[in-house]
C-alpha positions as CSV (number, residue, x, y, z in Angstrom):
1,X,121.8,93.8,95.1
2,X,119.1,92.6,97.5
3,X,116.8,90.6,95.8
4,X,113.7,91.9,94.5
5,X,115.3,95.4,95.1
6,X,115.4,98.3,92.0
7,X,118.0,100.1,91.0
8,X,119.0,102.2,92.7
9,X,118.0,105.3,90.5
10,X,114.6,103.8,90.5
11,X,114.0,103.3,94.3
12,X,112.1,106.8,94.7
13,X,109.7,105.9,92.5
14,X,109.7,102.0,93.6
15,X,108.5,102.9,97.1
16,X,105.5,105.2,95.6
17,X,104.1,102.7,93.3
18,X,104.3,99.9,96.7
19,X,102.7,103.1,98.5
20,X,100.4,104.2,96.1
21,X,98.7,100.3,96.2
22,X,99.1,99.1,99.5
23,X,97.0,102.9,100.3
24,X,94.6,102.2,97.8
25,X,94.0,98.8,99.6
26,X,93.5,99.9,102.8
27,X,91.3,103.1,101.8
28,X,89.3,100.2,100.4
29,X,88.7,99.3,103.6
30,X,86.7,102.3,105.3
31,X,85.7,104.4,101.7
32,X,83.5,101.8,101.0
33,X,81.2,102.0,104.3
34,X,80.1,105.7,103.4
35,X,78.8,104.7,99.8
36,X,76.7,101.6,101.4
37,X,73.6,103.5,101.7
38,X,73.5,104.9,98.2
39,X,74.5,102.0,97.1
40,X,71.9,100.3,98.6
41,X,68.9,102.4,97.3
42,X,70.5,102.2,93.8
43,X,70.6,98.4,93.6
44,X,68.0,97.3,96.2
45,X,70.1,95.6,98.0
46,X,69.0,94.2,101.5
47,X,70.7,95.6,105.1
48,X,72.1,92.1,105.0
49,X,73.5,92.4,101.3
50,X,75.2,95.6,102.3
51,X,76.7,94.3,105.5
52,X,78.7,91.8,103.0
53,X,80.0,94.3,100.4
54,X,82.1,94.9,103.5
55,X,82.5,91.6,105.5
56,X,83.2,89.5,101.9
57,X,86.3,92.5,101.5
58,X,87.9,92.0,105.0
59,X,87.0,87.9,105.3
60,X,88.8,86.7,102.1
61,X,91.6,89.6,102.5
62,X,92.2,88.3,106.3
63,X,92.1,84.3,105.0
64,X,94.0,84.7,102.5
65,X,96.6,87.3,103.4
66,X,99.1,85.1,105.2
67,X,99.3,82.6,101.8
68,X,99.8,86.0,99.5
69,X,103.2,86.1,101.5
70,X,103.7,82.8,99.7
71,X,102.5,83.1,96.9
72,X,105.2,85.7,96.7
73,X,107.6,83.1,97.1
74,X,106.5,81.0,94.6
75,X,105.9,83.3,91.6
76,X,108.4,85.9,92.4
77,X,107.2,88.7,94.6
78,X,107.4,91.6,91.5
79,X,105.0,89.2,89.5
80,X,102.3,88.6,92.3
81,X,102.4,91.9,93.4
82,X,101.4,92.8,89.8
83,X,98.9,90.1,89.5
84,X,97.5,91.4,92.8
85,X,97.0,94.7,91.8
86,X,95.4,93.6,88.1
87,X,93.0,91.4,90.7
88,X,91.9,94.6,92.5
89,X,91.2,97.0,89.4
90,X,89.4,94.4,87.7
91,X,87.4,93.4,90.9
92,X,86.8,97.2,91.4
93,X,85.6,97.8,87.7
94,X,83.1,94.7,88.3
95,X,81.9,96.4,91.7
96,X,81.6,99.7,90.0
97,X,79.5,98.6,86.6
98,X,77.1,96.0,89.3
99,X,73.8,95.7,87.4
100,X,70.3,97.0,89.5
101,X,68.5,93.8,88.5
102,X,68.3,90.8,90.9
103,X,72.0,89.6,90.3
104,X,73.2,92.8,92.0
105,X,74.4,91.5,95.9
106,X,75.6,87.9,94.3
107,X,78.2,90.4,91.7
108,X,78.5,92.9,94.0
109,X,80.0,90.5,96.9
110,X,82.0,88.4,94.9
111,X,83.5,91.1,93.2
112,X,84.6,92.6,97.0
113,X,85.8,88.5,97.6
114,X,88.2,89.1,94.0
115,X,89.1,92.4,95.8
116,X,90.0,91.4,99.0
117,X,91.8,88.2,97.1
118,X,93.9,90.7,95.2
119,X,94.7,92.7,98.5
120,X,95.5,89.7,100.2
121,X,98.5,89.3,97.5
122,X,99.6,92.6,97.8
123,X,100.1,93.4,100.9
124,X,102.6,91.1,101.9
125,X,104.3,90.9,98.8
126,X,105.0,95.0,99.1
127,X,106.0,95.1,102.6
128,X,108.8,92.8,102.0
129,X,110.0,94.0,98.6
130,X,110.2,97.2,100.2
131,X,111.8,95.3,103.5
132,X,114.6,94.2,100.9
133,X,114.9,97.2,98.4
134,X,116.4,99.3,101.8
135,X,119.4,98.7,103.9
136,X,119.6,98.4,107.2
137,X,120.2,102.1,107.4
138,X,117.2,103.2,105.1
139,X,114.9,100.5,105.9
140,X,112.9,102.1,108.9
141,X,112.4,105.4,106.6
142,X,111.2,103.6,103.8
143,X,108.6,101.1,105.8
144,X,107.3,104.9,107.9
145,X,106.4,106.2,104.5
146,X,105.1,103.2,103.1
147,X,102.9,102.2,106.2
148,X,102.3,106.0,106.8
149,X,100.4,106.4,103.7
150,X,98.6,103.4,104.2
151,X,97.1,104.4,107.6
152,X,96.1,108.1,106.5
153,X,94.5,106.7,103.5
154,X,92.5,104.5,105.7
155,X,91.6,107.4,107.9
156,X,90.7,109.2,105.4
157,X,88.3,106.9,103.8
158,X,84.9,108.4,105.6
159,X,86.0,112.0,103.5
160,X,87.0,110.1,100.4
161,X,83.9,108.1,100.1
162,X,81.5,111.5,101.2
163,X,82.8,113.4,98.6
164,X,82.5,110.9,96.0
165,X,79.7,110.0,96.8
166,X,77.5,112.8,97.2
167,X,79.5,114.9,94.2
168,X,79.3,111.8,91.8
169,X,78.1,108.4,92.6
170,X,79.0,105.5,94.8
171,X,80.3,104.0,91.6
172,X,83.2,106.5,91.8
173,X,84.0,104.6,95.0
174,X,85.2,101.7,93.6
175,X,86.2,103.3,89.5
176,X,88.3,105.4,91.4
177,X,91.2,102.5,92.0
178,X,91.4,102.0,88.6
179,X,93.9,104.9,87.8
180,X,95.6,104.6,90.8
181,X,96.2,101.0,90.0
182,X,97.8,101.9,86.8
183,X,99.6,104.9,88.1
184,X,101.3,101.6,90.2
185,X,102.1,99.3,87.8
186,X,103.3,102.5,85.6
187,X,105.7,103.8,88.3
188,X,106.3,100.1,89.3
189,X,107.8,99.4,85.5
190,X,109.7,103.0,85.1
191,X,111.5,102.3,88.2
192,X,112.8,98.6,86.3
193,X,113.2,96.4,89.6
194,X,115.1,93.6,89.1
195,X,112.9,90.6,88.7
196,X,113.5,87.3,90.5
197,X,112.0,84.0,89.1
198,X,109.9,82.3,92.0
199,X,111.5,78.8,93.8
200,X,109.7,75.7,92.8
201,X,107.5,74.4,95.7
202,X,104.8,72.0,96.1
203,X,101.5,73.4,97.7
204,X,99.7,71.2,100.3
205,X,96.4,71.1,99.8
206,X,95.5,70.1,103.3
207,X,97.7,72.3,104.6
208,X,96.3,75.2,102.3
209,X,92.4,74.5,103.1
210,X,92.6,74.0,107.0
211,X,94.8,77.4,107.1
212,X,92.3,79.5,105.0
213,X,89.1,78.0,106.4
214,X,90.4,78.3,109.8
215,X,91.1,82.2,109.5
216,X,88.0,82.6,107.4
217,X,85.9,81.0,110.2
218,X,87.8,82.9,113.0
219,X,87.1,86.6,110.9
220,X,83.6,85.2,110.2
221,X,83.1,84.7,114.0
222,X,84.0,87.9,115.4
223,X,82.4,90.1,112.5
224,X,78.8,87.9,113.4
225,X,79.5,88.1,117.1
226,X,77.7,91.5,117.4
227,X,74.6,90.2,115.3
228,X,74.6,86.3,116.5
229,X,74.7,87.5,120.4
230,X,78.6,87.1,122.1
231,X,77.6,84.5,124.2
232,X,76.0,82.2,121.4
233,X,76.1,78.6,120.9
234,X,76.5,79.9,117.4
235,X,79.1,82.3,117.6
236,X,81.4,79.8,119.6
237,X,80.7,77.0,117.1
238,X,82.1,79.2,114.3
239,X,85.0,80.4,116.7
240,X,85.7,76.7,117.9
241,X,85.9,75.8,114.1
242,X,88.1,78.4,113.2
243,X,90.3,77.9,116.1
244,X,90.4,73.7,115.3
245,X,91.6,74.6,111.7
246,X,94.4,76.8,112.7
247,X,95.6,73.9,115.3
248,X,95.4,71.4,112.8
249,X,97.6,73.4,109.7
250,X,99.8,74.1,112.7
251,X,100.4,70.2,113.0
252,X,100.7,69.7,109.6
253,X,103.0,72.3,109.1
254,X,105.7,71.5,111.7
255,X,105.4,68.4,110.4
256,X,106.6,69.4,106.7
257,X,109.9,70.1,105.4
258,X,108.2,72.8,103.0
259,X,105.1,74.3,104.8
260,X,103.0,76.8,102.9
261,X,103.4,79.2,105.6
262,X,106.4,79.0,107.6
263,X,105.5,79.3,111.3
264,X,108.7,78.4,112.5
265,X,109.7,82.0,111.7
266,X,107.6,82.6,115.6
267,X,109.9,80.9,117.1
268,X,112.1,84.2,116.8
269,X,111.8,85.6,120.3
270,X,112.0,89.3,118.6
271,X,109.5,88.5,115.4
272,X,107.0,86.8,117.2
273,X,107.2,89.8,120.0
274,X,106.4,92.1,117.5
275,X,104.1,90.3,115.7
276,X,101.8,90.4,118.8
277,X,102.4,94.0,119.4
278,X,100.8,94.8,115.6
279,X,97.9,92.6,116.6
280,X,97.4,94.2,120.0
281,X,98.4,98.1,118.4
282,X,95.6,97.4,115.5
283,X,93.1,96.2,117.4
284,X,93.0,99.0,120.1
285,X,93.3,102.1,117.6
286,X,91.2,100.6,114.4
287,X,88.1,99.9,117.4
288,X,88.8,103.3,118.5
289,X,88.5,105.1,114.8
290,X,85.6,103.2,114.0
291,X,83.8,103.7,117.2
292,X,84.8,107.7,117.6
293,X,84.0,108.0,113.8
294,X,80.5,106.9,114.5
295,X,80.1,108.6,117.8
296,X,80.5,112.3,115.1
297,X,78.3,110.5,113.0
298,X,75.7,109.5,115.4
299,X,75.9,111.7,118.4
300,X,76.9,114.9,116.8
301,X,75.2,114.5,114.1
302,X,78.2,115.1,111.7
303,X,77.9,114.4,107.8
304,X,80.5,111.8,106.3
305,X,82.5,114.9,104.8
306,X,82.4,116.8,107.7
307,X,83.5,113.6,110.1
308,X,86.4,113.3,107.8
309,X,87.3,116.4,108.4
310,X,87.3,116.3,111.8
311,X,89.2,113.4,112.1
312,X,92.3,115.5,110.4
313,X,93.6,116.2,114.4
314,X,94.4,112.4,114.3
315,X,96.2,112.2,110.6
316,X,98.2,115.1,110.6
317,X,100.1,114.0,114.1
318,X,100.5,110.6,112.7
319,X,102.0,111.4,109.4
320,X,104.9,113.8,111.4
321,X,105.4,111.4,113.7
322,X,105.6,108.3,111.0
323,X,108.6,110.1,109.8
324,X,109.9,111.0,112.9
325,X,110.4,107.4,114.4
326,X,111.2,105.8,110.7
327,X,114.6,107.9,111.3
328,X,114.8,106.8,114.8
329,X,114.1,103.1,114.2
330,X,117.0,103.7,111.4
331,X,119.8,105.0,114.4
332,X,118.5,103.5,117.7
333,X,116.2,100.4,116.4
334,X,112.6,100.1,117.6
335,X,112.4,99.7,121.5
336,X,112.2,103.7,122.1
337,X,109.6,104.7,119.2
338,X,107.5,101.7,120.2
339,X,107.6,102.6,124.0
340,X,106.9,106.0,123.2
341,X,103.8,105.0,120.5
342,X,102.1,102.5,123.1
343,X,102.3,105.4,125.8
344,X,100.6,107.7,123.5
345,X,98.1,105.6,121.9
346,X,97.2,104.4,125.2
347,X,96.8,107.9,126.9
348,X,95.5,108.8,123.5
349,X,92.3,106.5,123.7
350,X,91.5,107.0,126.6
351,X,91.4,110.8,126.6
352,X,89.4,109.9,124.1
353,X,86.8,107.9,125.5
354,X,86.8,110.4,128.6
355,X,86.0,113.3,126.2
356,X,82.7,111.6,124.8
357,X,81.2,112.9,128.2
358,X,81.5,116.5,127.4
359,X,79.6,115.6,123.7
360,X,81.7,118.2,121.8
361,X,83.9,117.7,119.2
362,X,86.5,120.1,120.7
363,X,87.0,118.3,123.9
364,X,88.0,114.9,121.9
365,X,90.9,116.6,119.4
366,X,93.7,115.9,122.3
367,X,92.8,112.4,122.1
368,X,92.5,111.9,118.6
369,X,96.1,113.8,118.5
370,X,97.7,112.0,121.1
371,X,96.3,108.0,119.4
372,X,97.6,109.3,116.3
373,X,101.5,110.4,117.2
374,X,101.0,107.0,119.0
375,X,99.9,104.7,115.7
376,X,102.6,106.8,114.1
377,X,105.6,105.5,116.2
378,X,104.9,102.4,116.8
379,X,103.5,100.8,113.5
380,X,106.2,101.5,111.1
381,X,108.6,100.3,113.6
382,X,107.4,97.1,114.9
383,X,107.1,96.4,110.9
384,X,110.7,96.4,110.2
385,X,111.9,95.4,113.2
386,X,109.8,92.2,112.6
387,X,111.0,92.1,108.8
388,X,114.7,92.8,109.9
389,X,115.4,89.8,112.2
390,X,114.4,87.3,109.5
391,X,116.6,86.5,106.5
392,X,115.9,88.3,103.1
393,X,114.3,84.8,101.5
394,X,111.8,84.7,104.4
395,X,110.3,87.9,104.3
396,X,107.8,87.1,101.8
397,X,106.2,84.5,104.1
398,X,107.2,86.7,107.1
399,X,105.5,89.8,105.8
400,X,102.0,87.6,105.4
401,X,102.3,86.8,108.6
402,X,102.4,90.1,110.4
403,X,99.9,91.2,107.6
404,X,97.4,88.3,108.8
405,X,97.9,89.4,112.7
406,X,97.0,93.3,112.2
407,X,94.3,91.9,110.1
408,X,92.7,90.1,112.7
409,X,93.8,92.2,115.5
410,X,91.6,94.8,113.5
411,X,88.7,92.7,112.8
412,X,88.6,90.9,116.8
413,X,89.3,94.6,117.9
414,X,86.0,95.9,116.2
415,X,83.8,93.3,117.1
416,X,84.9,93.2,120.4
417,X,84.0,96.9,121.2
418,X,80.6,96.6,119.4
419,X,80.5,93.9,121.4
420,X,81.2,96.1,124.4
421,X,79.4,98.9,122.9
422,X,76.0,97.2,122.5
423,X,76.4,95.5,126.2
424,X,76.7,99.0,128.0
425,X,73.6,100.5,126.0
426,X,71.6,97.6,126.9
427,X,70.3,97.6,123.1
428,X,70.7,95.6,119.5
429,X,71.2,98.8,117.5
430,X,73.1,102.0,119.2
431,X,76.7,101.6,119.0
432,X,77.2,105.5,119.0
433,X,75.8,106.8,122.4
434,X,78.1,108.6,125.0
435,X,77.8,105.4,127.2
436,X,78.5,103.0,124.2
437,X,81.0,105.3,122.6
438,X,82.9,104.8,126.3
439,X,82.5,101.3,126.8
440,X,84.3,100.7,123.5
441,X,87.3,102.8,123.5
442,X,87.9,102.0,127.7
443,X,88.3,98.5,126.2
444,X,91.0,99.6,123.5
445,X,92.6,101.7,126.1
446,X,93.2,98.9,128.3
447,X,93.7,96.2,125.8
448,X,96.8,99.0,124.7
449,X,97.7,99.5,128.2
450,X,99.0,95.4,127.9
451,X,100.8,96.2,124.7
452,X,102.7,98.4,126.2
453,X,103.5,96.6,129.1
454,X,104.9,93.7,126.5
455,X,106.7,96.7,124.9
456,X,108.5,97.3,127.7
457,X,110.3,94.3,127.0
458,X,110.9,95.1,123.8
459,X,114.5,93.5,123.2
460,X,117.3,95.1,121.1
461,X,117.7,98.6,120.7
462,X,119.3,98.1,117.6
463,X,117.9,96.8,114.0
464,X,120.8,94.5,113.2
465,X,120.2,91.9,110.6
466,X,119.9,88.3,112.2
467,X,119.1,85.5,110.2
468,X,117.4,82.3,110.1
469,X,118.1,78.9,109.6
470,X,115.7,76.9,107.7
471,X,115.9,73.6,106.2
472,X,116.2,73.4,102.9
């Protein structure tokens, strides 16, 4: 049996409980932002204060998410994936029961830090227990669903949080993860995985602080870059930082016999393609969401609810085509559905952005259908293509690494097109006019346009299992 897999009678309901949390993480995400203003009269809490509830989620989830992969390795990946999930409800319950005194942002914030700590163990650790629950044959199926639900969860996060929201109370924002935590950890235990007892490592501790504070400071960098001014002294100090740290765990690390994350797994031609793809994939169609969420918002004057709504012409196409490519990945490995998502997504955003013109909600469903049959052929696959060429003990570390590229391919791909966004308007504040709105998603169009150029390359047609040698 693969390790960490279930038996087999139990893999159904495996896969949903992985689902079910690695959704709720990444709902997380984009519910949150709709419950910020309420939230904000409630506690008192300043523009600043609100702007971390959200930047304290994504910064520690992005620093830490590459380590969660190891962490996996080192307590057994059914055991962090569990402590993960325990870190998330009781960070949401603490966010949900936030006092309206003066302590408010300091709970508040560090309770989204826990969160986004508790994400950061999950995802990787899911991704590759479902990478080695499936064979070859089943594998691209089971990664469609499982990265499927994430991304329409995310999408759906605007509607989610509207409805909560304005039928209960942003509290129900964050109370709401508790039961679907448990539903997790309920289906996680009927479906009796076998457990596997984690390999004895040491942890370097310079290794471990120059990795996390140089992601940290490259996520803090580009989510400031919008406020701080691009071009700042600031803003570059904080990039130049981040970018220093990362060089120097590099160092360390291919100096070690045991690194705490693995890099040498990059060195595979086919892992490391597709681990650039996800970065470049995320960061056009996230920036284009965000921005052509805001632009109904905003410009059309839609409410959350009705926004979320609207952006169903986008979900529905990328749940059918999800499925659709997990199959083909499964018979004809991931150079076709890739392709074929980067064509779409591309021709998708920029429809997209072309529409904005017209200021109708009509004229922009094409686009929204065509980026979503894209982020739905090319996601799932570039995930277990990427999982599939490394050996079953390295996916763990693996998995945290593509995790930590889409996470910062998202994050540098929304500040860049606010970035973009603000320049065009000529202003501080308006991120949603049709000439901002444009400027935004023109950059994720082209920025896609080079991944699929790179896709072209796109090596085997096939998903065969390769392995990799790595010292012991």
């Amino acid at each position: 049996m693969t390790r960490g897999a279930p038996a087999v009678a139990g893999k159904r309901m495996f896969l949903f409980s992985l689902s079910g949390a690695v959704g709720m993480v990444l709902l997380d995400q984009t519910v949150v932002t709709v419950a910020l203003p309420s939230m904000g009269r409630d506690l008192g809490l300043s523009m600043s204060s609100l702007q971390w509830v959200v930047n304290g989620y994504i910064l520690a989830l992005a620093a830490f998410v590459a380590f969660g992969g190891r962490l996996g390795v080192v307590l057994g990946e059914i055991r962090a994936f569990q402590v993960g999930v325990g870190l998330f409800a009781a960070a949401s319950v603490v966010c949900g029961l936030a006092p309206g005194n003066g302590a408010a942002a300091e709970v508040i914030v560090a309770a989204r830090v826990v969160q986004g700590l508790g994400a950061a163990v999950m995802l990787p650790t899911a991704q590759s227990l479902v990478a080695n629950a499936f064979p070859t044959g089943e594998r691209g199926r089971a990664l469609a669903l499982y990265t499927g639900s994430g991304q329409v969860l995310a999408a759906l996060g605007p509607l989610v949080g509207g409805v909560l929201t304005q039928w209960i109370s942003w509290r129900a924002v964050f109370f709401v993860n508790v039961p679907v935590a448990a539903a997790a950890l309920l289906l996680l235990a009927a479906s009796r995985p076998e457990r596997t007892h984690g390999r004895r490592t040491s942890m370097s501790v310079p290794q471990l602080t120059t990795l996390i504070a140089g992601l940290a400071l490259l996520v803090l960098g580009t989510q400031q870059a919008s406020v701080w001014g691009f071009a700042s002294a600031l803003t570059w100090t904080v990039l130049g930082a981040g970018a220093l740290g990362i060089a120097c765990f590099i160092r360390l690390a291919l100096r070690s016999e045991r690194p705490v994350i693995d890099i040498r797994l990059l060195g595979i031609r086919r892992f490391r393609r597709d681990a650039v793809l996800l970065f470049i994939l995320q960061f056009g169609t996230l920036a284009a969401m965000v921005h052509g969420t805001l632009f109904l918002q905003e410009t059309l004057d839609y409410s959350a609810i009705a926004s979320g709504l609207a952006i169903l012409p986008l979900i529905v196409p990328l749940i059918v085509a999800n499925q659709i490519a997990g199959r083909a990945f499964d018979k004809h490995g991931a150079r076709v559905p890739t392709v074929a998502g980067f064509i779409a997504a591309t021709a998708g955003v920029g429809a997209w952005a072309w529409s904005f013109t017209a200021e109708t909600y009509w004229w922009q469903v094409p686009g929204m259908t065509a980026t979503g049959i894209g982020i739905g052929c090319a996601l799932s696959c570039l995930s277990a293509d990427g999982l599939s060429v490394v050996a079953a003990e390295s996916r763990g570390e693996a998995s945290g690494i593509l995790a930590c590229l889409r996470q910062l391919g998202g994050s540098v791909g929304v500040a860049a097109a606010a970035t973009v966004a603000l320049a065009a308007h000529g202003s501080r504040t308006d991120f949603a006019s049709v000439r901002s709105s444009t400027a935004a998603l023109a950059l994720c169009g082209v920025v896609l346009a080079l991944g699929l150029a790179l896709a072209l390359f796109l090596g085997s047609r096939t998903a065969r299992e390769t392995s990799v040698t790595r010292k012991a």
